[in-house]
C-alpha positions in Angstrom: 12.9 126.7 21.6 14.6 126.8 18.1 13.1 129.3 15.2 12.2 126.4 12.3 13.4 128.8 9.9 16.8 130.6 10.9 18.1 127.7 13.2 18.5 129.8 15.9 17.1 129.9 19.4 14.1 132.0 20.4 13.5 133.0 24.0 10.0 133.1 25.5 8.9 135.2 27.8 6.0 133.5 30.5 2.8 133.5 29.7 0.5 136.2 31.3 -2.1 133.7 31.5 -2.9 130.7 33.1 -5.4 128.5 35.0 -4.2 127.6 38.6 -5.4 124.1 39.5 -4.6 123.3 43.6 -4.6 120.3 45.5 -6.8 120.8 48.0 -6.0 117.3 49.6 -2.0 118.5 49.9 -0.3 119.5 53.5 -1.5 123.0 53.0 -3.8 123.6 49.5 -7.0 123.2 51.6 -6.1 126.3 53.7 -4.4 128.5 50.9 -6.3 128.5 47.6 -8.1 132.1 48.3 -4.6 133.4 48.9 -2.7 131.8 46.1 -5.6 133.1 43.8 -5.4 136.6 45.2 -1.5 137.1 45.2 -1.2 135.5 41.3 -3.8 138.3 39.9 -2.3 141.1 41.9 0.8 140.1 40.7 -0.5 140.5 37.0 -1.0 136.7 35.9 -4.4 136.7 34.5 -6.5 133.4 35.6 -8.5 132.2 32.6 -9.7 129.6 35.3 -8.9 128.8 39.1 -10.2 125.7 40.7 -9.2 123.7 43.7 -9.5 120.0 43.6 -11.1 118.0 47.1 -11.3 115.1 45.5 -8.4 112.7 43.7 -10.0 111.2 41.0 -10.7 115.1 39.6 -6.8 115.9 39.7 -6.0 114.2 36.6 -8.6 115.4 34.1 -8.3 118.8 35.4 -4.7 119.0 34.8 -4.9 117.3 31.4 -8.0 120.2 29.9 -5.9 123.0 31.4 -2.9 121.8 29.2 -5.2 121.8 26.3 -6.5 125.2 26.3 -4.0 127.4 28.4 -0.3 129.1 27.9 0.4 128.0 31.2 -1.0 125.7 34.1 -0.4 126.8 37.6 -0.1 123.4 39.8 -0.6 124.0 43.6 0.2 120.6 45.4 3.1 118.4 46.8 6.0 117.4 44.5 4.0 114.0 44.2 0.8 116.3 42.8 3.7 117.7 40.3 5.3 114.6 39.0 1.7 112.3 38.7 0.4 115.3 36.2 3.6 116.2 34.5 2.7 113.9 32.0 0.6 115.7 30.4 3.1 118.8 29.8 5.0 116.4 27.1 4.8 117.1 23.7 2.8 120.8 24.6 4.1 123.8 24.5 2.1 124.4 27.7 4.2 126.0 30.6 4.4 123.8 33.7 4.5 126.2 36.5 3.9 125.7 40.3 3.2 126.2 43.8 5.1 124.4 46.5 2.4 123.3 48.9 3.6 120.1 50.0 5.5 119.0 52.7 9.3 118.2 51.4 9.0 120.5 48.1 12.2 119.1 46.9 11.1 120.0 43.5 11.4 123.4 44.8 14.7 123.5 45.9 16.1 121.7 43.0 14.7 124.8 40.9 16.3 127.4 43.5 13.1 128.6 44.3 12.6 129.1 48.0 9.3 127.1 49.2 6.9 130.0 50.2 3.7 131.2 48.3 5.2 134.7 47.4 8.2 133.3 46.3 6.7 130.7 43.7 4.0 133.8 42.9 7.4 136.4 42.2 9.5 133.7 39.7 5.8 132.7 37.9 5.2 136.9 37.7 9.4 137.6 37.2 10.7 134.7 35.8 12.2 133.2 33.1 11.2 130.2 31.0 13.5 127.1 31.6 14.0 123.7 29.7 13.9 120.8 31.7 14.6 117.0 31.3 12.4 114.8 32.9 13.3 111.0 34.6 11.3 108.2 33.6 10.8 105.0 35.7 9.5 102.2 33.1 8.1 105.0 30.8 6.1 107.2 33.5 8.0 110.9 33.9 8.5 112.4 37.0 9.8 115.5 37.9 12.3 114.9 40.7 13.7 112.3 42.4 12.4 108.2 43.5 14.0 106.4 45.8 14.4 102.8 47.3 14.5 101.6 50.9 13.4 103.8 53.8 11.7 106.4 51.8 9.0 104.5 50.1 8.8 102.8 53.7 7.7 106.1 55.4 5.7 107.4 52.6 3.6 104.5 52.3 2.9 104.2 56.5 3.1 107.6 57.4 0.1 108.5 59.5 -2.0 111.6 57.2 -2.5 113.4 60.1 1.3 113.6 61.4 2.2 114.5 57.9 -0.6 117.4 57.4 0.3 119.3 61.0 3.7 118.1 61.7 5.0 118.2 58.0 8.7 117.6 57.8 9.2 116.9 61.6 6.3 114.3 61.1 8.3 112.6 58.9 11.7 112.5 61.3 9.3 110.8 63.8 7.7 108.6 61.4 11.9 107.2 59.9 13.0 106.9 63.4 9.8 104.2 64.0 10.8 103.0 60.6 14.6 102.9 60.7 13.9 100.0 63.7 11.7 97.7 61.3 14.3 98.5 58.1 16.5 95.9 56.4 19.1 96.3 54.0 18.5 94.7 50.3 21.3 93.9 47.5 20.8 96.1 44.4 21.8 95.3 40.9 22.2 98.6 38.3 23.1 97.2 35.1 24.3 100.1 32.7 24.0 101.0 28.8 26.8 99.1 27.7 25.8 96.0 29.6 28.1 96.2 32.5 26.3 95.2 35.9 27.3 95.9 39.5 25.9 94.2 42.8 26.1 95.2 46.2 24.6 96.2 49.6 22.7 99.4 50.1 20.6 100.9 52.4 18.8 103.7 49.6 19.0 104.3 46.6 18.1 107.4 44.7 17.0 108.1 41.3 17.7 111.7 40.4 16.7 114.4 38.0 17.0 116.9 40.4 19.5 118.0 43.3 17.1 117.7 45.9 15.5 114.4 47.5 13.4 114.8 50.8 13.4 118.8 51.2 17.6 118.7 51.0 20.0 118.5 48.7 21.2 114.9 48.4 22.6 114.6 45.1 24.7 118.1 44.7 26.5 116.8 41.1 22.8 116.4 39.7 21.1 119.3 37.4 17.6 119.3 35.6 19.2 120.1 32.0 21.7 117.6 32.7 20.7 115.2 29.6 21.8 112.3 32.2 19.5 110.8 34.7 21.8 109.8 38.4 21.0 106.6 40.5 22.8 107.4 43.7 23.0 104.2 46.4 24.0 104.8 49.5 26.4 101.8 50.2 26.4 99.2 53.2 24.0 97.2 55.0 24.0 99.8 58.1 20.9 101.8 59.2 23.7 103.6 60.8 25.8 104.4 58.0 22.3 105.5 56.4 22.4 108.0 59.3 25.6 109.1 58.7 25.6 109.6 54.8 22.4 112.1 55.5 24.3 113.4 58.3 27.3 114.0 56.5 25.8 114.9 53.4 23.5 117.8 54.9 26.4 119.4 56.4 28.6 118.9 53.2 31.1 117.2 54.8 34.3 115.8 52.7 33.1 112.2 54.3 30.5 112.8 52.4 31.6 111.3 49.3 32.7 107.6 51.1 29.2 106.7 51.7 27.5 106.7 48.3 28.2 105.1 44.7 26.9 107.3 41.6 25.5 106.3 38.3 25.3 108.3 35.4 23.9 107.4 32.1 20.8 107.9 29.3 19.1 104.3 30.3 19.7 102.1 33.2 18.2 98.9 34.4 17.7 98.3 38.2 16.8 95.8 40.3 17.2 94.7 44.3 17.0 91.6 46.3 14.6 91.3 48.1 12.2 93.1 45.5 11.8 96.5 46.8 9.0 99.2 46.3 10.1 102.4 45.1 8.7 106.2 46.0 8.7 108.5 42.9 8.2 112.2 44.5 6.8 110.8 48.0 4.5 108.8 46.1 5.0 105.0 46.4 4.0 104.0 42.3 6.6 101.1 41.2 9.0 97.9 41.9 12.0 96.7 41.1 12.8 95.6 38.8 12.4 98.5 36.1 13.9 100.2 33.6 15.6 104.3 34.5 15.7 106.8 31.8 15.7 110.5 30.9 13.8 112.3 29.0 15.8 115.0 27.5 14.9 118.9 27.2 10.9 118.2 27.4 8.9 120.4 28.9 8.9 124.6 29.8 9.1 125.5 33.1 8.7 128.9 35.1 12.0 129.5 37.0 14.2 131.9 38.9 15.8 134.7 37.1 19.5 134.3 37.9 20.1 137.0 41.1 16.2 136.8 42.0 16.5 135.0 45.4 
């Protein structure tokens, strides 16, 4: 934040107080509220308010009358529960600060934090205040990542039940059932200065952060990065899809073969067949649309450097 008067900038320290609002209906908020509660206040953050939210249509309003009256609102959900009530951090000076309770928490790992409740509790406690862009798909921030092809395919079939008690493993079930029923689509990113490429891919992912589906996918990728990064991973193989995730987890030089990278402010991107598109897990859009960042927007509660 920049002093008005002198020009220069002004460090914050995080806020001492907060209201904690958890998604009861994510992988694990139901079971962890009490404890989340407990280990913030002994930790010295003093709850104004704490309330966990059972049903969806409550999730929104909540978040939106924390932002209004509190220094800082402590989410407690999935990265999906993150990006759909970011919104509402824009154009506050509200601290977003979280909870990973979901099942991928790529949000998480794109912040270094490591995706445990005392973890998330010590860098909200010990912390330091962090500026962040945020993407934008057609207008609507997210946090994160999207992504086209078989992501939005498992997120929108995957059974509730597998994904509550078998959490990530569900989901390596769940793409191996889709991977048989997958096809390939033709994608078209068309850039700021008008040029336009066309070719096969199997994914494609729209990045603010590092991390997409609990790894880190797209490693040249930061969250004060002023760009936002489509990534496609190239080819009309559900193989080669295999390979790139394979080759990618384990860093190898291969790697790099598999995957085309876009960098820019505002890009325009659309596929062939039309394809839906999961932003944070959540399926919410389809091509075509419009992929932009959001530059230095909100405050949020992150790692000290040497803290994990």
């Amino acid at each position: 934040m920049m002093d008005r008067a002198t020009g220069e900038s002004v460090l914050r320290e995080i806020p001492r107080q907060a209201i904690l609002i958890v998604n009861a209906m994510s992988r694990s908020g139901a079971d962890v509220f009490d404890e989340v509660r407990d280990k913030l206040i002994a930790a010295g953050v003093e709850l104004i308010e704490a309330h966990a939210i059972n049903n969806p249509d409550d999730m929104e309003p909540a978040v939106r009358n924390a932002v209004a009256k509190a220094p800082m609102v402590i989410i407690g959900g999935g990265d999906g529960s993150l990006s759909s009530n970011v919104d509402f951090f824009v154009g506050h000076d509200t601290v977003f600060a979280f909870i990973p309770l979901g099942t991928a928490n790529s949000f998480a790992g794109t912040l270094g934090i490591p995706k445990d409740i005392d973890s998330a509790v010590d860098v909200i406690a010990n912390g330091v205040l962090k500026r962040i862009d945020l993407g934008r798909i057609d207008g609507d921030y997210f946090v994160n990542a999207a992504a086209i092809g078989l992501s939005p395919m498992i997120a929108q079939t995957v059974p509730h039940r597998l994904k509550r008690y078998l959490g990530i493993v569900g989901y390596l079930i769940w793409a191996s059932w889709c991977a048989v029923r997958f096809r390939p689509f033709k994608i078209i990113i068309t850039s700021e200065d008008g040029l336009k490429e066309k070719f096969w891919a199997t994914e494609v992912r729209i990045a603010n952060g590092s991390h997409h589906g609990g790894l880190e996918l797209i490693e040249s990728q930061q969250v004060d990065s002023g760009v936002i990064v489509i990534q496609a991973v190239t080819g009309r193989s559900v193989w080669g899809l295999s390979w790139s995730w394979f080759a990618t987890i384990f860093k190898l030089r291969a790697r790099h073969g598999t995957t085309r990278e876009f960098r820019g402010t505002n890009m325009q991107l659309n596929a062939r067949p039309r394809q839906n598109i999961s932003i944070d897990g959540e399926v919410a859009a389809t091509t075509p649309v419009t992929v932009s960042i959001a530059g230095d927007v909100i405050e949020v509660a992150a790692p000290r450097e040497g803290q994990f």
